[in-house]
N, C-alpha and C positions, 0 to 999 in steps of 0.2 A: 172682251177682256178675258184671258187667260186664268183661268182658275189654279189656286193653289195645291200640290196631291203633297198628301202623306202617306208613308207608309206606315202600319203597323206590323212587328214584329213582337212573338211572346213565343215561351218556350216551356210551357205546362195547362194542364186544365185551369186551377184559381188564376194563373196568368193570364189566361182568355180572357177571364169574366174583370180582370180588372182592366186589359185596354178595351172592354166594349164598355163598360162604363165610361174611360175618360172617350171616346170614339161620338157615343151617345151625348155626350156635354159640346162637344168640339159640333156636332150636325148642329146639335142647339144652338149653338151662340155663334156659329159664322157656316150662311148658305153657301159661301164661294170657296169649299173646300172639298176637294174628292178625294174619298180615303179607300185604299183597298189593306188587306192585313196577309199575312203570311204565319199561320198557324203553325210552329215546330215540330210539337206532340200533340197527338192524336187526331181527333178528326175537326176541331173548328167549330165544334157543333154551337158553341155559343155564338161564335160571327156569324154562323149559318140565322140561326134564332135573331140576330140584330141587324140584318139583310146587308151584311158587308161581304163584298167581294173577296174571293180567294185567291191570290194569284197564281197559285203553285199546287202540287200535290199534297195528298195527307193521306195518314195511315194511323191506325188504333195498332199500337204496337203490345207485344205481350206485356211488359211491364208499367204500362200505362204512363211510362213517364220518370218511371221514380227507381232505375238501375242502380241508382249509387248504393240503395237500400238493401241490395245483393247483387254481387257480380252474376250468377245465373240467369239474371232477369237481362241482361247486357248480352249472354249469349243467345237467350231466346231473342232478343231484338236482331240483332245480327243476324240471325235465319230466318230472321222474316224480310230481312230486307232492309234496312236502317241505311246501310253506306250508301245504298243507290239511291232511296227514299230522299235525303240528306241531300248527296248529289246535286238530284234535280230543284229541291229547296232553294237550295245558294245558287243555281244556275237561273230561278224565276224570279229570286228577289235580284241580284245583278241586272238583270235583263230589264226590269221594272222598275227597279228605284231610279236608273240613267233618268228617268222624266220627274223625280221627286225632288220638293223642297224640303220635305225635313223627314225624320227615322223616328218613332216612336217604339222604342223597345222596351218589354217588360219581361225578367226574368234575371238570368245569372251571366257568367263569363259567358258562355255561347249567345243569349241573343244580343251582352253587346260584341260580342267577335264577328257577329253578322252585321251587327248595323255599323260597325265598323269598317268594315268591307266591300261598304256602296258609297265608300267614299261621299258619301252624302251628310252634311248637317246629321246632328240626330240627339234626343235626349234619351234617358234610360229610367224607367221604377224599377228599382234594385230590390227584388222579394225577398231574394231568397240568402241575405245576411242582415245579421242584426245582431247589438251589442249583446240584445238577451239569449240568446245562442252561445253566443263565444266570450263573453269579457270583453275582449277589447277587439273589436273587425278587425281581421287580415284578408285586407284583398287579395296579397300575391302578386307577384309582380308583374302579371300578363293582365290580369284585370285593372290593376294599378293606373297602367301605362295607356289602357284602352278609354278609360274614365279621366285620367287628366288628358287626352290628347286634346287639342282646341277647337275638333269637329264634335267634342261630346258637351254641348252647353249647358244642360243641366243633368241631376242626378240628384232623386227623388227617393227619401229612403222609407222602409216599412213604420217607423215611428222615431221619435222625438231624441230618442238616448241613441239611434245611430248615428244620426243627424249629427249632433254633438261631439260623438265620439271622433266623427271622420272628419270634423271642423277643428277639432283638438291636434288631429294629426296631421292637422292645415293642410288637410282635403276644402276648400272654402264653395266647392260649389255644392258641394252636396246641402240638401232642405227637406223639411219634412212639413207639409200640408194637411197630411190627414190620409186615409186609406179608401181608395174609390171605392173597396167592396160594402163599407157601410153608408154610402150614396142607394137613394132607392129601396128600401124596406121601410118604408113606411105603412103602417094598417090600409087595406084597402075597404078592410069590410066586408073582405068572402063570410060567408055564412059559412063555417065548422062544423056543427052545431055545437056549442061548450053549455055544458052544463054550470049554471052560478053557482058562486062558492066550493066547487072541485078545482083544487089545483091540478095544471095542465103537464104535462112530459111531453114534450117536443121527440119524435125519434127519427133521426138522421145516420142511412145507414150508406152515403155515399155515390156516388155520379157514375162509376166505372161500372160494366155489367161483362161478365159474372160476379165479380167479388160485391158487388152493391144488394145480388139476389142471395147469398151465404151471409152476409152483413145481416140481413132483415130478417134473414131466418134466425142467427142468433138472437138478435133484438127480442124476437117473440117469446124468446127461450125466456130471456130477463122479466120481460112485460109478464110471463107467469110467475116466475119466483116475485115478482114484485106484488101481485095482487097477492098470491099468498101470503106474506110475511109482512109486508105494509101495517103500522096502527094509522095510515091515511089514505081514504079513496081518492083515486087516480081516474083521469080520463088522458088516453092516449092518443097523439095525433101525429102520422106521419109524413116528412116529406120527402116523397121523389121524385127523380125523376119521368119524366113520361113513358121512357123508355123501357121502366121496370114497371107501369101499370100491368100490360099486359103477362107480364110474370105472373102475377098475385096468387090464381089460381094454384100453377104448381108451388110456387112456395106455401101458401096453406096447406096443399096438401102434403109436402113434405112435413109442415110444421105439427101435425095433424089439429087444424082451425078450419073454418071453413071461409071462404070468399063472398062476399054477397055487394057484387057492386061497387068493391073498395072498400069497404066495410071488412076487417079480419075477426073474425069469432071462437073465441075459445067457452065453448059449456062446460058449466058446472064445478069452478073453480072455486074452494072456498076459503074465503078472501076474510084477512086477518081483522080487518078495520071493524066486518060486523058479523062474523064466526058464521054465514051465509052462503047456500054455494050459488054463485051467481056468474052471469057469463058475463068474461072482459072483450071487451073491444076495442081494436084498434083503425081511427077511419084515415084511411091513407089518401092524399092529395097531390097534383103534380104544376098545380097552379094554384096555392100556398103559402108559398114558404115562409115570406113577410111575415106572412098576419099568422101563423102557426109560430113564429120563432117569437113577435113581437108579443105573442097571449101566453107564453108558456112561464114556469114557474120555474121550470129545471130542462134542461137537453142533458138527452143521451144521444151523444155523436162516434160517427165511424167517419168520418171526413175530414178535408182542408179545409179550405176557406169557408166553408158551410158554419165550423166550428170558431174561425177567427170570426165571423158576423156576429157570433152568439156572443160570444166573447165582449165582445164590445157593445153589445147592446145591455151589457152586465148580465148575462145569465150565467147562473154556477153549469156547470158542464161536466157529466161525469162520459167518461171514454174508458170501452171495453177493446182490448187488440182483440186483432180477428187473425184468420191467415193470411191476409195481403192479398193481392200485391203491396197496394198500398199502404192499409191501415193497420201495420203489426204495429208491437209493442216498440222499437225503435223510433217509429214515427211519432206514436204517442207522447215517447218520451220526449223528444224534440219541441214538438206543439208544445208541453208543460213548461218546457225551459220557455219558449217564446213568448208563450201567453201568460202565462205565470200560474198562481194559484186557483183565478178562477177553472181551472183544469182539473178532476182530478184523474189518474191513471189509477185502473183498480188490474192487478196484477202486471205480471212481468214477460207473460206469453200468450202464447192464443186463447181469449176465454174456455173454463171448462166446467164444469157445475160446481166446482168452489169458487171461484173467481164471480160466474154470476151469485151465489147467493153475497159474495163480498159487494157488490155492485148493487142489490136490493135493498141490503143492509144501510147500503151509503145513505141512499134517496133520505128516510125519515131525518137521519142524523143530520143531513146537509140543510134542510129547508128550516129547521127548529134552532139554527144557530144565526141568530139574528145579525151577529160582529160581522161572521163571515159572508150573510147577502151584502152586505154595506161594503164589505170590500172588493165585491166582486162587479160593482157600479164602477166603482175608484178605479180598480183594477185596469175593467174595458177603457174607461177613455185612455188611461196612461198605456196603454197597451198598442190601441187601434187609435186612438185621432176621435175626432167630431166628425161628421158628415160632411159634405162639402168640398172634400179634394179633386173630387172630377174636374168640377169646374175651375177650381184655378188651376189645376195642370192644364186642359184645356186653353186656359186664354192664354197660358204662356206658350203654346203653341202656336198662337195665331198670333200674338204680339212679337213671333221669331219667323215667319215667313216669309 
């Protein structure tokens, strides 16, 4: 008997991680289905991590994905290669979906204009709009027209008030599940090692490298303004990726900290909570992230979806802009419209030693306001969903084959 294939389609980093998610539920719950994906931007690395086939080429482009954020970053893509990159993309998904039964696309106009174009079935998670962005969705009429065609059967939206909004404008198939990225962070029970009764600071300085190894270095810059100024001891814990492990080194030494293992050490800081000078540290992990986000009291993020997971796990979340690519202050601001108040944005440019001592200052004031952690529980689910949308995306993937 003849096995069922899908294709996956996404067209950013968090867009990876959210079709290996629904990818990883679909293996689960039906054996008779072969799936390969077609990564847009960058390198995959997450299908690579979920041992999903690639059909086509991929490239780490200079702006990691995020050009709209500045046309420069669109001309460095272009000289690297993008039109013929691109090219051969739509020439390996054509070529490969001819034997598909259904298109699973996540992302914006371009991956459904792709999954459009294999003439194949195909459903779409719509990331990258939402009412809390814009007031009221505009898809535009190219989007419009690719989403009602009658090859697109369903259309999954980032939460609950899009869903509504584009049912309002008697869009009827669009529906809102929940958000695969908070599927799977569950405690597993790494040992940290956390100290009882020290509240936790999660730091999250981003997936891209170089800007993830400039991210961390800032981060450190904070993590000292914080031990100084702080009236509460902190123990800091970082998550990266694996990629930036072997960074550590020279980012300590740029930072001037020392490395020891993953372990970052700053002597002889003296730290406001007990007028003491004592060294901070920060133990950095790359197989993590759950049980670091799920034990923390507060995130300091420089990322996407890294900071929607927080979000929704109800952690207040304070975000410093860096220089980009990705995570300037425009981004920032955007994530604040999307996620709401558990965000906060502490300046309007690339952090600079006002902006961090603004950002130190935050931490005590944010965790001693009891209204605002309670709304920042509220917040996450109205925000992100419950857990659990993999898998009904998932079955209605198999209950459309």
């Amino acid at each position: 008997m003849k096995s069922n294939s899908v294709l996956f389609l996404s067209n950013g980093h968090g867009e990876d991680a959210i079709s290996c998610q629904i990818l990883q539920a679909l293996k689960a719950s039906s054996s008779d289905v072969d799936v390969a994906a077609m990564p847009i931007v960058g390198d995959g690395a997450a299908y690579g991590r979920s041992g999903v086939p690639m059909i086509g080429p991929t490239s780490k482009m200079p702006s990691g994905g995020v050009f709209y954020m500045n046309p420069l970053f669109l001309l460095k893509d272009l000289e690297a290669g993008l039109i013929a990159l691109t090219w051969q993309q739509l020439r390996a998904v054509c070529r490969h979906s001819r034997h598909c039964d259904l298109v699973v696309a996540t992302g914006d106009i371009v991956a459904a204009a792709i999954a459009h174009l294999t003439d194949r079935p195909y459903i779409i998670f719509l990331s990258a709009h939402s009412s809390y962005y814009e007031g009221r969705v505009n898809l535009g009429l190219v989007l419009w027209k690719l989403l009602s065609s009658p090859r697109c059967l369903a259309v999954f939206t980032r939460d609950a008030l899009t869903a509504a909004d584009l049912n309002q404008q008697g869009f009827k198939k669009a529906q809102f599940v929940g958000t695969p990225v908070m599927d799977n962070l569950n405690y597993t029970g790494k040992d940290l090692p956390l100290i009882p009764g020290v509240r936790t600071i999660a730091l999250l300085p981003g997936s891209r490298l170089p800007e993830a190894n400039h991210n961390l270095i800032l981060l450190l810059k904070l993590v000292k303004e914080i031990a100084a100024v702080s009236a509460i001891p902190w123990q800091f814990r970082a998550a990266l990726v694996p990629s930036l492990m072997p960074e550590l080194d020279d980012i300590a030494a740029q930072s001037g900290w020392q490395n020891q293992s993953g372990k970052l050490i700053l002597q002889g800081i003296k730290q406001s909570f007990c007028q003491q000078q004592l060294a901070v540290e920060v133990l950095c992990y790359s197989d993590a992230f759950a049980d670091i986000l799920q034990q923390s009291s507060l995130v300091i993020g420089m990322t996407g979806t890294a900071v929607e997971q927080a979000v929704g796990l109800g952690k207040p979340v304070i975000a410093v802009p860096g220089n980009g690519p990705s995570f300037t202050y425009r981004f920032a601001e955007a994530q604040h419209r999307l996620l709401g108040n558990s965000v906060q944005v502490i300046g309007t440019k690339p952090a600079n030693n006002d902006i961090i001592k603004q950002a130190a200052l935050a931490l005590d004031r944010t965790l001693q306001d009891d209204n605002y952690l309670a709304s920042c529980v509220k917040n996450g689910l109205e925000r992100m969903g419950r857990s659990g949308a993999s898998i009904k995306i998932a079955n209605y993937v198999v209950n459309n084959l």
